[in-house]
Residue frames as a rotation matrix with the C-alpha (Angstrom) as fourth column:
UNK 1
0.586 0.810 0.000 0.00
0.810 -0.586 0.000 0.00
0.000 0.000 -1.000 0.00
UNK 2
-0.278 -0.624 0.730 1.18
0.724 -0.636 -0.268 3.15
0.632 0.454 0.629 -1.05
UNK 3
-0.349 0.618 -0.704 0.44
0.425 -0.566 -0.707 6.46
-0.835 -0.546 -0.065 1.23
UNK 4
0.081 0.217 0.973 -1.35
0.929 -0.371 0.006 9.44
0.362 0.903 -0.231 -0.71
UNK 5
-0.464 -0.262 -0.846 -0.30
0.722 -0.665 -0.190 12.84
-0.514 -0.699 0.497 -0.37
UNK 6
-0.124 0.127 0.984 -2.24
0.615 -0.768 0.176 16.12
0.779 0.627 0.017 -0.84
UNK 7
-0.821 -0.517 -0.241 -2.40
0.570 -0.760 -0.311 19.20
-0.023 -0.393 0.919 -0.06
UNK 8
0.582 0.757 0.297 -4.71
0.813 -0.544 -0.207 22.05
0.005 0.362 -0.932 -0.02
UNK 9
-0.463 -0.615 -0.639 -3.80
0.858 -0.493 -0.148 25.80
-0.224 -0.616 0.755 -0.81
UNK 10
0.526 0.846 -0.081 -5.99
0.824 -0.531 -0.198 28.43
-0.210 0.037 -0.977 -0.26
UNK 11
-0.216 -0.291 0.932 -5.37
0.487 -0.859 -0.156 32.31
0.846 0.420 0.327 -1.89
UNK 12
-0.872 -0.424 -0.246 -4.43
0.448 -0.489 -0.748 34.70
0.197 -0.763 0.616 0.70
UNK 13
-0.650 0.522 0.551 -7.81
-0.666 -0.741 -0.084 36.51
0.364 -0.422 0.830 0.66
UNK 14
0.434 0.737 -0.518 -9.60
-0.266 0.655 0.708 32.88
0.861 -0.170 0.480 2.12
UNK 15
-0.594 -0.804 -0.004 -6.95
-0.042 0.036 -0.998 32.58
0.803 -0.593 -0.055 5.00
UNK 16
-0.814 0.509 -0.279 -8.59
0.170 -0.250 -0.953 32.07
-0.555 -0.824 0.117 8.93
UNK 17
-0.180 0.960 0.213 -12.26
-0.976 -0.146 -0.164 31.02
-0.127 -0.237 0.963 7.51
UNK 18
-0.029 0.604 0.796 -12.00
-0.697 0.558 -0.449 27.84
-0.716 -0.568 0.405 7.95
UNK 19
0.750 0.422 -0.510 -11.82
-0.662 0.479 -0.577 26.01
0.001 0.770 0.639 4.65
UNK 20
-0.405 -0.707 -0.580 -8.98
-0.606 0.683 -0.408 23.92
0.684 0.187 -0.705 5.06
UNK 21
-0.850 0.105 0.517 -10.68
-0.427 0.437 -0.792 22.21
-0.309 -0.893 -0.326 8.21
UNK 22
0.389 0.882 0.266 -14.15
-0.481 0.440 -0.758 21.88
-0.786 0.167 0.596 6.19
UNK 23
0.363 -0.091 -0.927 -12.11
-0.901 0.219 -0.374 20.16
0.237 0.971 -0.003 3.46
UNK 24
-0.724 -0.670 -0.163 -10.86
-0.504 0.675 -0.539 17.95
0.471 -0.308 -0.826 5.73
UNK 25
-0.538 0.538 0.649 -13.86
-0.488 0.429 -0.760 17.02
-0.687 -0.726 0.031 7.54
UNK 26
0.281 0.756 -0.591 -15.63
-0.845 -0.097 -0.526 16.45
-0.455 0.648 0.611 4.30
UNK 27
-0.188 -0.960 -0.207 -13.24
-0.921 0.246 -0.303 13.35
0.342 0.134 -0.930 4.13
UNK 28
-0.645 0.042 0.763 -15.01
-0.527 0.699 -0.483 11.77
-0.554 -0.714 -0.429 6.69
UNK 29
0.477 0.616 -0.627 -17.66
-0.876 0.271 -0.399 10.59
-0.076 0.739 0.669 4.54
UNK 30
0.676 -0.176 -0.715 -15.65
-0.415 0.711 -0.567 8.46
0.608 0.681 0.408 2.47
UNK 31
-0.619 -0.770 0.154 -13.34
-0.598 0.336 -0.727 7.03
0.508 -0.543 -0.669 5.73
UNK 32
-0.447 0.549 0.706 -16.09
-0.576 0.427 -0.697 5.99
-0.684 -0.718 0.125 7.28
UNK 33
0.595 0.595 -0.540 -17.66
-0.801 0.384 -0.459 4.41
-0.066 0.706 0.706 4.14
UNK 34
0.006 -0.651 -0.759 -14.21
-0.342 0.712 -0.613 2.37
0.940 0.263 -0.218 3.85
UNK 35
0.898 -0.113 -0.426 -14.54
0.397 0.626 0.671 1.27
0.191 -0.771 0.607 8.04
UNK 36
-0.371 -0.910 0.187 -11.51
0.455 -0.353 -0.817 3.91
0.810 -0.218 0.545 8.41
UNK 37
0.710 0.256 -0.656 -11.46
0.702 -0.335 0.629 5.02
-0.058 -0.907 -0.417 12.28
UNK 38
0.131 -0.827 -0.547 -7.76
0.308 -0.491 0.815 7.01
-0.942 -0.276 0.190 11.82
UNK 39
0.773 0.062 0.631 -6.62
0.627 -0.225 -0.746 8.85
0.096 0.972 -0.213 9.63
UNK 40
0.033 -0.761 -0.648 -2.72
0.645 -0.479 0.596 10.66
-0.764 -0.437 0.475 9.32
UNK 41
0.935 0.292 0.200 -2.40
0.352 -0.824 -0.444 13.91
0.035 0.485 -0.874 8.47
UNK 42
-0.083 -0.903 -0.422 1.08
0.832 -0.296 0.470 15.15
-0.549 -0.312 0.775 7.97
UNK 43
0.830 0.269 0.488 2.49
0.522 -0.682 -0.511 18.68
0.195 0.679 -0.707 7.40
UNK 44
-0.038 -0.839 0.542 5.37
0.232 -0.535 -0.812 20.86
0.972 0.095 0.215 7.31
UNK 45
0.115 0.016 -0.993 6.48
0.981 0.156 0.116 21.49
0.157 -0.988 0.003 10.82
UNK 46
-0.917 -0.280 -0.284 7.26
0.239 -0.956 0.172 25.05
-0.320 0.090 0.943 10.10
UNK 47
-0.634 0.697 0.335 3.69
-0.141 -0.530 0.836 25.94
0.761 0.483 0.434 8.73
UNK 48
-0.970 0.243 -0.033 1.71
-0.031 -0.254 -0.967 27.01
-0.243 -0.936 0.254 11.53
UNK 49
-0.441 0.878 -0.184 -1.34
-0.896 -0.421 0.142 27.19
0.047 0.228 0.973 9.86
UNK 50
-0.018 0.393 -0.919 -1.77
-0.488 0.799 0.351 23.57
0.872 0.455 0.177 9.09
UNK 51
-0.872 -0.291 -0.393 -0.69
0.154 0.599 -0.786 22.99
0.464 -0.746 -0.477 12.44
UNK 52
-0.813 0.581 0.035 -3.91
-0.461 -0.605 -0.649 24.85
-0.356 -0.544 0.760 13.74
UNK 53
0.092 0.827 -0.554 -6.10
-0.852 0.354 0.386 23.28
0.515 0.436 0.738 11.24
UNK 54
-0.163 -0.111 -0.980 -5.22
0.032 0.993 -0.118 19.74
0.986 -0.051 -0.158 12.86
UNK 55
-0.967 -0.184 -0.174 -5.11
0.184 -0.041 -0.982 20.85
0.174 -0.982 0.074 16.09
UNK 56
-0.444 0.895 0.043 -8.85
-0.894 -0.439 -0.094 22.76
-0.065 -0.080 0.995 15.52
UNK 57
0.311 0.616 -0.724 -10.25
-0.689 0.671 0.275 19.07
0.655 0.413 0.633 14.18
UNK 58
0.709 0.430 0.559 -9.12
-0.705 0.403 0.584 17.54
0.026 -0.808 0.588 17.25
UNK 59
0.588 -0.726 -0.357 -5.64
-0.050 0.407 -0.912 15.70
0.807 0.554 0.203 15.87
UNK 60
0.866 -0.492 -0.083 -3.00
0.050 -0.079 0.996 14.52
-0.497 -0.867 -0.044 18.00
UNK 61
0.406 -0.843 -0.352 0.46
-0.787 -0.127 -0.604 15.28
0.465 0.522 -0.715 16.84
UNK 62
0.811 -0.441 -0.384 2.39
0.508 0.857 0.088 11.46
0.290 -0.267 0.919 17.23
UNK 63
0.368 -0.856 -0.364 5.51
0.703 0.000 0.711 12.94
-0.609 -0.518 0.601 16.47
UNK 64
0.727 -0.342 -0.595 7.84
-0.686 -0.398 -0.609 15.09
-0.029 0.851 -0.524 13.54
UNK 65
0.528 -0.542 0.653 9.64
0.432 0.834 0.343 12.82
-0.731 0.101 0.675 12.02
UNK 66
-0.384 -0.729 -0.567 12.95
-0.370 -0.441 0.817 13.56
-0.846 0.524 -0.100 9.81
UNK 67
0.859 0.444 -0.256 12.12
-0.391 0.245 -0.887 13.14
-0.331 0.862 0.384 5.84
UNK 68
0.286 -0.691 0.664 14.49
0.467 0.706 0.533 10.49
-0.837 0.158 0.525 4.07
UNK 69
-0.319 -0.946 -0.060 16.92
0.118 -0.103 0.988 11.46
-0.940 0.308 0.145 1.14
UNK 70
-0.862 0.283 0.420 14.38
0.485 0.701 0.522 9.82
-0.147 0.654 -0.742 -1.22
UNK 71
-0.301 0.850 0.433 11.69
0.733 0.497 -0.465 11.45
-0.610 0.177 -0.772 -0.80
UNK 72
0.309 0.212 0.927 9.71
0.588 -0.809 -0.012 14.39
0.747 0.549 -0.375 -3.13
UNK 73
0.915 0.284 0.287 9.31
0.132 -0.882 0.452 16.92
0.381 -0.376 -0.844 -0.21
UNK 74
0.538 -0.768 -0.348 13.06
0.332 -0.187 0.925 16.69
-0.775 -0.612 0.154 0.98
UNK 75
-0.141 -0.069 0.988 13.96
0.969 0.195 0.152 17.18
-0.203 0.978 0.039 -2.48
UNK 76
0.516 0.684 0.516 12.11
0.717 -0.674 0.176 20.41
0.468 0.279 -0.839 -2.17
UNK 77
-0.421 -0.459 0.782 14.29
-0.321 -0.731 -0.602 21.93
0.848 -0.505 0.161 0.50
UNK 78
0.594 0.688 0.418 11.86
-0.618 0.057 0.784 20.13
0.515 -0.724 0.459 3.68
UNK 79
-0.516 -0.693 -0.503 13.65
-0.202 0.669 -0.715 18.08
0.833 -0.267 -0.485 6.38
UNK 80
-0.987 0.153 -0.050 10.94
0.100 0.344 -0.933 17.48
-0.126 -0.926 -0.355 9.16
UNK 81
-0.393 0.862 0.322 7.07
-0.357 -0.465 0.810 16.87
0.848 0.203 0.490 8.70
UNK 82
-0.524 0.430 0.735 4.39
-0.847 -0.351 -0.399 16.74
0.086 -0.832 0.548 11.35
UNK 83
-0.658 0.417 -0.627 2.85
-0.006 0.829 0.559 13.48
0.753 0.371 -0.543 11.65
UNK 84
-0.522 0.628 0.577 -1.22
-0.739 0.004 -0.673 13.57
-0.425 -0.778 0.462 13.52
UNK 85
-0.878 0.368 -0.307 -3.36
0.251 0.899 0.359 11.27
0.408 0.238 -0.881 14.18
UNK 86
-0.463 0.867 0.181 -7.32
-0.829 -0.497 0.258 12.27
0.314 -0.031 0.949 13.65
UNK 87
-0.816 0.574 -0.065 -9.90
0.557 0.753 -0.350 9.36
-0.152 -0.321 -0.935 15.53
UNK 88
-0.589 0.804 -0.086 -13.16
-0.804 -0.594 -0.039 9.82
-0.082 0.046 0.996 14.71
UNK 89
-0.741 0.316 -0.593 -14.52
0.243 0.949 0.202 6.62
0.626 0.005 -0.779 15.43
């Protein structure tokens, strides 16, 4: 099993109303259709915003883990992402 990664980014005049959290909740739907109770959300440790959106939906941050050599987002210039964990069972 592969993970999947996306993203969301919102234009500066939608900032702080909320739409990254209702895109995420809208999620649940189809987790719960599949019998998914968890669900990990990682993000840049350095982006505060995303950190707020996870935190606001009730996420626990596991840990930040270092990014391997290999992957896309270290590649980019990233070296540490946030790894939460969302229950909604």
């Amino acid at each position: 099993m592969r993970a999947l990664e996306t993203g969301w980014i919102l234009h500066k005049d939608y900032w702080n109303q909320g739409y990254a959290g209702l895109a995420c909740r809208l999620v649940l739907p189809v987790a719960r259709a599949h019998e998914m109770k968890v669900l990990l959300i990682t993000n840049d440790h350095a982006n505060k915003a995303s950190r707020r959106v996870c935190e606001k939906l009730g996420a626990r941050l596991v840990r930040t883990a270092r990014l391997p050599e290999w992957h896309d987002l270290y590649k980019d210039g990233r070296r540490f992402s946030n790894i939460f964990e969302w229950r909604f069972d």
